[in-house]
N, CA, C and O atoms as a GROMACS GRO file, in nm:
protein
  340
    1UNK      N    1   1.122  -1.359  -1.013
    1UNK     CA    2   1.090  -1.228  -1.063
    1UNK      C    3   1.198  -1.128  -1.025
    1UNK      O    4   1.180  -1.006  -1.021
    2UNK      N    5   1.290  -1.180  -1.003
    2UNK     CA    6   1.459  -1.116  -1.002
    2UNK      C    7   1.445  -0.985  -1.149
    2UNK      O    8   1.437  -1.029  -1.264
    3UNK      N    9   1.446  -0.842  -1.127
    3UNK     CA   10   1.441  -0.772  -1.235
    3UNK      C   11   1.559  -0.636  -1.195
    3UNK      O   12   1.589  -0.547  -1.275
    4UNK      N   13   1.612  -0.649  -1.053
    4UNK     CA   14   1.738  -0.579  -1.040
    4UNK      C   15   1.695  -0.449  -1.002
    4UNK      O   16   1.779  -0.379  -0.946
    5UNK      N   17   1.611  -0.414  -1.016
    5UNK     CA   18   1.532  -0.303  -0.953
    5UNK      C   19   1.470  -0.322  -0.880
    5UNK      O   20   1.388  -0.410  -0.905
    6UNK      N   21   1.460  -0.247  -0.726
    6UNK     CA   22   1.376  -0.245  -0.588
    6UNK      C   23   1.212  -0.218  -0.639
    6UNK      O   24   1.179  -0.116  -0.698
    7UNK      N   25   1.142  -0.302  -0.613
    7UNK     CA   26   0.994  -0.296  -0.614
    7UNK      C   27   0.930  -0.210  -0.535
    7UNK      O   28   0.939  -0.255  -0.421
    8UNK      N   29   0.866  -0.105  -0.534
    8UNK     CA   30   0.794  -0.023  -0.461
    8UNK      C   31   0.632  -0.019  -0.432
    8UNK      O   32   0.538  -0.023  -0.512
    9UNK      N   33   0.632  -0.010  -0.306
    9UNK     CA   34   0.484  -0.013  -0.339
    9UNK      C   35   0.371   0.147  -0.370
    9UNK      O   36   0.330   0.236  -0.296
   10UNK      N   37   0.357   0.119  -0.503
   10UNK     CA   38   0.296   0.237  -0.540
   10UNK      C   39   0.197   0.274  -0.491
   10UNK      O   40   0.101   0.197  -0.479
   11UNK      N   41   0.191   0.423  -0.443
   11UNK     CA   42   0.044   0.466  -0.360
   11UNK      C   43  -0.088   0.480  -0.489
   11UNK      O   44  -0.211   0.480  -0.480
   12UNK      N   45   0.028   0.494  -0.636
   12UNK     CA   46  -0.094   0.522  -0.767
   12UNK      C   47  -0.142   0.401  -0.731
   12UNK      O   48  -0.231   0.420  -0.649
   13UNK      N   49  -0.123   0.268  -0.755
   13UNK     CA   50  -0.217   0.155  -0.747
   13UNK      C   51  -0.331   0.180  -0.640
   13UNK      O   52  -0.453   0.172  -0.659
   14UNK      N   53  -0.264   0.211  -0.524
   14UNK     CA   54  -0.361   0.238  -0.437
   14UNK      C   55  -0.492   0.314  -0.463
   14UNK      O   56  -0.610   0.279  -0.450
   15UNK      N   57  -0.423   0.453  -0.513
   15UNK     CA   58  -0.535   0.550  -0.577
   15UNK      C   59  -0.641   0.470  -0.656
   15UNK      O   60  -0.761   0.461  -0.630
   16UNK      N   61  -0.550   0.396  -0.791
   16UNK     CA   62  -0.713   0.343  -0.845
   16UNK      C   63  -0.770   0.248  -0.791
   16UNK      O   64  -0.807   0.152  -0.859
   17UNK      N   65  -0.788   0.254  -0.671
   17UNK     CA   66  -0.875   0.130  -0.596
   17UNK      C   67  -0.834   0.066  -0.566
   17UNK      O   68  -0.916  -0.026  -0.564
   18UNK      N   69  -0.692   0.010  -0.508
   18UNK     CA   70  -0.615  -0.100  -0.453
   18UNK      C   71  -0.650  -0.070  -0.312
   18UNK      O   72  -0.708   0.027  -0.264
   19UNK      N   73  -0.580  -0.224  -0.234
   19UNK     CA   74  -0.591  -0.228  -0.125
   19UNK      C   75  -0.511  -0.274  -0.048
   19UNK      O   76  -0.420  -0.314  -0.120
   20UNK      N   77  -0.484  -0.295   0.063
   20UNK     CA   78  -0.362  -0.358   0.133
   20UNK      C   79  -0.455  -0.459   0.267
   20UNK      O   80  -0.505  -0.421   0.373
   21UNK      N   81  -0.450  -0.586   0.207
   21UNK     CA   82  -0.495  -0.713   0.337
   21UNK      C   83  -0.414  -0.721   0.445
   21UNK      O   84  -0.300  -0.739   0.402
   22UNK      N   85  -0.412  -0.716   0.565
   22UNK     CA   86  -0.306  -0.747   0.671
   22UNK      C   87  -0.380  -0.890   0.745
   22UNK      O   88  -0.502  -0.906   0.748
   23UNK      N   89  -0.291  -0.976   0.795
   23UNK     CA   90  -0.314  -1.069   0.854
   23UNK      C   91  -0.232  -1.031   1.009
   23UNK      O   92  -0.123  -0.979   1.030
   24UNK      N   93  -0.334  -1.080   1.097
   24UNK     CA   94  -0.227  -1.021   1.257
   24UNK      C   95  -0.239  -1.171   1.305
   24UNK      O   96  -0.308  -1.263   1.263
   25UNK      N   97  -0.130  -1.162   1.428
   25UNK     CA   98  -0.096  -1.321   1.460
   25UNK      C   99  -0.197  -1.276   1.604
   25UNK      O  100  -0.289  -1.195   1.614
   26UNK      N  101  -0.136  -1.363   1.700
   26UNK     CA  102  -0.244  -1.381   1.849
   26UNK      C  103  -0.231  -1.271   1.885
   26UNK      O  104  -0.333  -1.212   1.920
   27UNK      N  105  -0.055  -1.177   1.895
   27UNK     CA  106  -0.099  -1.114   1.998
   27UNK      C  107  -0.122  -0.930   1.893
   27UNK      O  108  -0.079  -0.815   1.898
   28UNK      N  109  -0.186  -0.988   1.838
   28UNK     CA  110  -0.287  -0.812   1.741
   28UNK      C  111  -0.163  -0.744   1.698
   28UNK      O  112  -0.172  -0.621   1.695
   29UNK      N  113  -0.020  -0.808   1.655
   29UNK     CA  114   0.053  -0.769   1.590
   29UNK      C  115   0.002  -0.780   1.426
   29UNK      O  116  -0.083  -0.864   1.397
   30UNK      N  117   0.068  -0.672   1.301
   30UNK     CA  118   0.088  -0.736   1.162
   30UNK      C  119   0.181  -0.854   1.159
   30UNK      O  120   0.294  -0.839   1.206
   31UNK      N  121   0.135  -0.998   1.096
   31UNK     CA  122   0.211  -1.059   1.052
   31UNK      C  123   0.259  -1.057   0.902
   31UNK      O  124   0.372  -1.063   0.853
   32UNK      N  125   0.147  -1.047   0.854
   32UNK     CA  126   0.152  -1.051   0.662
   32UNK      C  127   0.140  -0.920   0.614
   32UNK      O  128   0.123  -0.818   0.682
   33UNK      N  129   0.153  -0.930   0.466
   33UNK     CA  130   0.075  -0.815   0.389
   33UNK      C  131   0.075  -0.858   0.240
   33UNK      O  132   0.160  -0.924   0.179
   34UNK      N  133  -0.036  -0.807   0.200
   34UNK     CA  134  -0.064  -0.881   0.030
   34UNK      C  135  -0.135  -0.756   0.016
   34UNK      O  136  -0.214  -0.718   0.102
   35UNK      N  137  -0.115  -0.701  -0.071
   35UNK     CA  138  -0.172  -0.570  -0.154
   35UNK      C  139  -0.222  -0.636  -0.311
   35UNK      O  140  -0.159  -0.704  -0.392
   36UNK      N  141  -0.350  -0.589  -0.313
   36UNK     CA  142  -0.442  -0.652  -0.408
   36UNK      C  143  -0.440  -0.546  -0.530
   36UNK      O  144  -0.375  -0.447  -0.495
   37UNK      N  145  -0.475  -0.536  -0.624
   37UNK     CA  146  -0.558  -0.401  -0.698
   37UNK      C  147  -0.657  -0.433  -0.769
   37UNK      O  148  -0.689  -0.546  -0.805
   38UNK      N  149  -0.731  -0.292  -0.800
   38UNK     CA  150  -0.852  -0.306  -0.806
   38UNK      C  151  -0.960  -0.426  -0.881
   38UNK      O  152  -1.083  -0.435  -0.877
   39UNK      N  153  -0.866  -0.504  -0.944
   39UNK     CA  154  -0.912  -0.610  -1.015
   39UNK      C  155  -0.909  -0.713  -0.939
   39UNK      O  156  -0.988  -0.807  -0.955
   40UNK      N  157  -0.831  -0.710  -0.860
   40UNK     CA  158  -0.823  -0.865  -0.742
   40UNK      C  159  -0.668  -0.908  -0.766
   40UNK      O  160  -0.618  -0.988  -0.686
   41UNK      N  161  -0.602  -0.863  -0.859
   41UNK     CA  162  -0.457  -0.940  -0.865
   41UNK      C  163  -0.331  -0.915  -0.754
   41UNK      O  164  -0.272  -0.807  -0.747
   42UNK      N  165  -0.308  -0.996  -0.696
   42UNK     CA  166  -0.210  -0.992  -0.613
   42UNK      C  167  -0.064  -0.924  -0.683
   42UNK      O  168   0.004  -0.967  -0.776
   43UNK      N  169  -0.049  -0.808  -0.605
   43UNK     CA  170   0.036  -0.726  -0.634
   43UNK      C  171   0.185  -0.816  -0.550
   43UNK      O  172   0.193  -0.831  -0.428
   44UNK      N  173   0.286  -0.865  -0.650
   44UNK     CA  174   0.351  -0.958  -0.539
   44UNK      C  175   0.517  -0.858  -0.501
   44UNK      O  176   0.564  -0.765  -0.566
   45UNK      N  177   0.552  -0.900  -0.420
   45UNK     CA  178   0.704  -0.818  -0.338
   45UNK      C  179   0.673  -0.760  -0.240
   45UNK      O  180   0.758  -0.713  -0.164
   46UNK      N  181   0.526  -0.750  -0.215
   46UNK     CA  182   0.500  -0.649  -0.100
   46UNK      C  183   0.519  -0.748   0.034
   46UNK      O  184   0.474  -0.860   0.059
   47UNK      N  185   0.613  -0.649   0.113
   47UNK     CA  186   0.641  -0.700   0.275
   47UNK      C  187   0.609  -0.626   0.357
   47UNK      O  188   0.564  -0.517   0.323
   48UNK      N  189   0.622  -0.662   0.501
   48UNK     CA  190   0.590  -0.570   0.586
   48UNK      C  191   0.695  -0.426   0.602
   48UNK      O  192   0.675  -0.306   0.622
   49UNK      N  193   0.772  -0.480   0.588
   49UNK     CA  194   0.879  -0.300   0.569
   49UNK      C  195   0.877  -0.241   0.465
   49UNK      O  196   0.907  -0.121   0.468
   50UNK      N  197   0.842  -0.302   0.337
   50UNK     CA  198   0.766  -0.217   0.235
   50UNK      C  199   0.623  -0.141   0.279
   50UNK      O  200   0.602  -0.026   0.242
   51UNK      N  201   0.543  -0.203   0.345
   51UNK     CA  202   0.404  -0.147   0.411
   51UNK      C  203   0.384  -0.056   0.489
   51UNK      O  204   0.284   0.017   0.494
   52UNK      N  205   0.520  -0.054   0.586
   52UNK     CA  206   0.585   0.053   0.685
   52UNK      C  207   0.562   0.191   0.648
   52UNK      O  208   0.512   0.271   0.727
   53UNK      N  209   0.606   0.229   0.504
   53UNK     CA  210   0.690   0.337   0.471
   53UNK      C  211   0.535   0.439   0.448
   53UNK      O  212   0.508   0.540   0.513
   54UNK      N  213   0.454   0.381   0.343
   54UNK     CA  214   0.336   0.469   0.363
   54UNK      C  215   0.262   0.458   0.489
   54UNK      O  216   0.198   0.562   0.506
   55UNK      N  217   0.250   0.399   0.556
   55UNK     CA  218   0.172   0.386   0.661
   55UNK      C  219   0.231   0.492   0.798
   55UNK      O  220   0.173   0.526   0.901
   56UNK      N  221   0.344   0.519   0.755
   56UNK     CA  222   0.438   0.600   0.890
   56UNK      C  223   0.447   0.726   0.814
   56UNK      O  224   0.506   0.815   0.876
   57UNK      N  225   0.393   0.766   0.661
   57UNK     CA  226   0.356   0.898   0.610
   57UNK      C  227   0.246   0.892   0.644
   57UNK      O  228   0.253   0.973   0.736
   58UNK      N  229   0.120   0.852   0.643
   58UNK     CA  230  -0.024   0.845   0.691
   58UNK      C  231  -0.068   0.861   0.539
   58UNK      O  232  -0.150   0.944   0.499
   59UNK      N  233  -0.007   0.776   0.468
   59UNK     CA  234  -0.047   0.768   0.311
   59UNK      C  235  -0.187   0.674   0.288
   59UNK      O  236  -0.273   0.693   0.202
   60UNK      N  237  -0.182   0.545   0.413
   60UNK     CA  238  -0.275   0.419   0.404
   60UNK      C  239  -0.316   0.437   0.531
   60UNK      O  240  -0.234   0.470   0.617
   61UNK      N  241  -0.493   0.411   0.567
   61UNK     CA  242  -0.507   0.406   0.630
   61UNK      C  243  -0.631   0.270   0.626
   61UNK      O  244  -0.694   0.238   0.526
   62UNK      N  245  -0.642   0.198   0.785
   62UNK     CA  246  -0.751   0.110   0.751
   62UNK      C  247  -0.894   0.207   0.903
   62UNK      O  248  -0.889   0.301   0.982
   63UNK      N  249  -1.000   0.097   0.859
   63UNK     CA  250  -1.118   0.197   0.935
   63UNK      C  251  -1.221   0.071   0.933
   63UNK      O  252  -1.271   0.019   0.833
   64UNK      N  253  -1.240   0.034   1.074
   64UNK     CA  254  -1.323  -0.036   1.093
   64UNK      C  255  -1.321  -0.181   1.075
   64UNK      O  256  -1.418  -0.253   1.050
   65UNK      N  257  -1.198  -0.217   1.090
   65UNK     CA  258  -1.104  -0.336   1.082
   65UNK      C  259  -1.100  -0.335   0.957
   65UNK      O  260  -1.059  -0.450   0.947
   66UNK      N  261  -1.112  -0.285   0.806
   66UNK     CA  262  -1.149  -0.328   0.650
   66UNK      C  263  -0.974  -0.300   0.632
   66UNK      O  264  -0.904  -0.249   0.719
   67UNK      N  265  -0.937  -0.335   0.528
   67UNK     CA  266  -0.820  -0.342   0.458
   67UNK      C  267  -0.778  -0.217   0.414
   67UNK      O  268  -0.848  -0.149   0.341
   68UNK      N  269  -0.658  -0.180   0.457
   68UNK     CA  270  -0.630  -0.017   0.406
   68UNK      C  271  -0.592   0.052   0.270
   68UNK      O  272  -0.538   0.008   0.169
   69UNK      N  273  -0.621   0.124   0.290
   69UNK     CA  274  -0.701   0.196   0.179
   69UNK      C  275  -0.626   0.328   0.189
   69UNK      O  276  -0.594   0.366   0.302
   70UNK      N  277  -0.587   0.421   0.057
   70UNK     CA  278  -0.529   0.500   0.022
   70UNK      C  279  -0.588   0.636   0.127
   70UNK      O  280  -0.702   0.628   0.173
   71UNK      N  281  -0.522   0.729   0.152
   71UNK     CA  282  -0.625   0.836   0.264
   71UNK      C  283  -0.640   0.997   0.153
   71UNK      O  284  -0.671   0.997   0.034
   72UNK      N  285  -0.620   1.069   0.202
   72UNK     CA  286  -0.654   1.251   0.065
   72UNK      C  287  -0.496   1.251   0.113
   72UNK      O  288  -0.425   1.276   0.015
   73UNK      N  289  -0.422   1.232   0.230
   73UNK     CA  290  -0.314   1.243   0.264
   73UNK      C  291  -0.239   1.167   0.122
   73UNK      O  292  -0.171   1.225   0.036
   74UNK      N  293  -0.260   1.081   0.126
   74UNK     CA  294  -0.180   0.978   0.015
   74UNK      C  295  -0.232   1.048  -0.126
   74UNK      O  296  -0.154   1.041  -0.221
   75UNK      N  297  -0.320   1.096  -0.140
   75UNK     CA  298  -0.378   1.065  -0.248
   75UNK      C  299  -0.260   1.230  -0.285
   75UNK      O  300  -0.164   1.232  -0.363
   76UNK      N  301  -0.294   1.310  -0.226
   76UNK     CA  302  -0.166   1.473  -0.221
   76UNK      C  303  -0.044   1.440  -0.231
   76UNK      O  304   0.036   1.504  -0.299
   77UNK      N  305  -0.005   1.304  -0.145
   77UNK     CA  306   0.157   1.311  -0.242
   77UNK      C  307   0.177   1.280  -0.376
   77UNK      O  308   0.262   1.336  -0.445
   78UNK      N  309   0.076   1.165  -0.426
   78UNK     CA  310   0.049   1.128  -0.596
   78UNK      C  311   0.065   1.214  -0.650
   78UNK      O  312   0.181   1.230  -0.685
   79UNK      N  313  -0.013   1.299  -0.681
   79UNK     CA  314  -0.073   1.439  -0.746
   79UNK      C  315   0.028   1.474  -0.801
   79UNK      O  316   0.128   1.497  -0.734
   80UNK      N  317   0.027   1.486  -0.933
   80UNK     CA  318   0.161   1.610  -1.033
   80UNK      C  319   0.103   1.691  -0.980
   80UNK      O  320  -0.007   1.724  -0.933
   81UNK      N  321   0.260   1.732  -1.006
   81UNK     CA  322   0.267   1.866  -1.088
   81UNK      C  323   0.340   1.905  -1.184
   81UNK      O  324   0.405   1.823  -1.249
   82UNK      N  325   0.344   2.065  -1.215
   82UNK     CA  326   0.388   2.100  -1.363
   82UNK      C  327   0.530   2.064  -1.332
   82UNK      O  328   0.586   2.047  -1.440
   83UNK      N  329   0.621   2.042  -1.226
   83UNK     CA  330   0.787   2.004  -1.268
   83UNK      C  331   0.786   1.838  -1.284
   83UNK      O  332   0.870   1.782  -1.353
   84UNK      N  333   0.705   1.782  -1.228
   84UNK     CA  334   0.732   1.598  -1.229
   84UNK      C  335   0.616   1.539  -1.305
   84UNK      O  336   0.540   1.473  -1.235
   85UNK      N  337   0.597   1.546  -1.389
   85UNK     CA  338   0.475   1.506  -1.475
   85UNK      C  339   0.539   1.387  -1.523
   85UNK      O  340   0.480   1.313  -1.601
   0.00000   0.00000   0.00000
């Protein structure tokens, strides 16, 4: 799936109901990451330094061990407006 353009992981997917699975190894580090959307399809390219970038804006957050999930934080950078529509 070589397409020459850097894959991003979009916070819109997130918005409509996506999610981000983390797998941690023994010692309660992230090992994995697979970001789903809202249909169940594995969103694929996503890595852990792709996962980094919203998570260190406080774009994704998880709650109660569940899989993280877009926050109002994330959801405010999405948001047009009238110059970037």
């Amino acid at each position: 799936m070589e397409s020459g353009c850097p894959l991003t992981l979009s916070p819109g997917k997130l918005a409509q109901g996506g999610r981000i699975e983390i797998e941690k190894n023994q010692k309660k580090r992230i090992a994995s990451v697979k970001c789903l959307t809202r249909d169940g399809w594995h969103y694929p390219g996503v890595d852990l330094d792709l996962f980094r970038k919203p998570k260190r804006k406080k774009a994704v957050s998880s709650s109660g061990g569940g899989p993280y999930r877009i926050t109002r934080r994330g959801l405010e950078l999405v948001r047009s407006e009238l110059d970037n529509r």
